[in-house]
C-alpha positions in Angstrom: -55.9 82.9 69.6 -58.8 82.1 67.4 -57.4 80.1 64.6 -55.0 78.2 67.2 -58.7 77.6 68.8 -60.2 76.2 65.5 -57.4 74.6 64.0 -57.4 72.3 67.1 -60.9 71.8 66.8 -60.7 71.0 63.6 -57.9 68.5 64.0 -60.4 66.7 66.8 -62.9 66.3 64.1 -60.3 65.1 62.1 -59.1 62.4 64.3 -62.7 61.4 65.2 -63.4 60.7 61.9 -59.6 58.8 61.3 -60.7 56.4 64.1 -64.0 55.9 62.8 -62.7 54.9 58.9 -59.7 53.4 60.3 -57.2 55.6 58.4 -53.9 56.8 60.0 -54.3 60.5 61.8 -51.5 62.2 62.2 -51.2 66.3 63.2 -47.5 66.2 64.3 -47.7 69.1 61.4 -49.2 71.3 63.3 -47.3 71.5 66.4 -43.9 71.3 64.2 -42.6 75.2 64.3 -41.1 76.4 60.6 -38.1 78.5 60.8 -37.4 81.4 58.8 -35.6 79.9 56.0 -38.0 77.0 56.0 -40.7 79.8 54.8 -41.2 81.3 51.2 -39.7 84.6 50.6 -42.5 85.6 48.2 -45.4 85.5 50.5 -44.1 84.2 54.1 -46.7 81.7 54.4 -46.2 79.0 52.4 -43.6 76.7 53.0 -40.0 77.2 51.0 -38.2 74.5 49.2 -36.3 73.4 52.3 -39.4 74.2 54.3 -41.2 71.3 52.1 -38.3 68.8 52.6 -38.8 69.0 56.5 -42.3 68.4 56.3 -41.8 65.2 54.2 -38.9 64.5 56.0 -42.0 64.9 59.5 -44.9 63.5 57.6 -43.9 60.4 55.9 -43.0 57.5 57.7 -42.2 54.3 55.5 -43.1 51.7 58.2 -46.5 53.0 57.8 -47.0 51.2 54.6 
């Protein structure tokens, strides 16, 4: 898969440039899988309400700060 392909890559570039700044890098995102319900019924892409809550619940990390 092509996007699977540049996504990664750009997640590399990403991280490369985390390290270099010093800032926290984190893609757990992209290797989380939604479910059905956590997508939007109106376009199927976007994540829905609950969809949002599990990638906050993913994402932030309190003993980060």
């Amino acid at each position: 898969m092509q996007a699977d392909a540049r996504n990664l890559d750009y997640n590399e570039g990403l991280r490369a440039l985390s390290a270099r700044f010093n800032v926290h890098f984190d893609d757990n995102t992209y290797r989380w899988r939604f479910s059905k319900s956590g997508l939007s019924s109106v376009d199927c892409v976007h994540p829905s309400r609950k969809g949002q809550h599990a990638l906050a619940e993913l994402t932030f990390n309190p003993k980060r700060f």
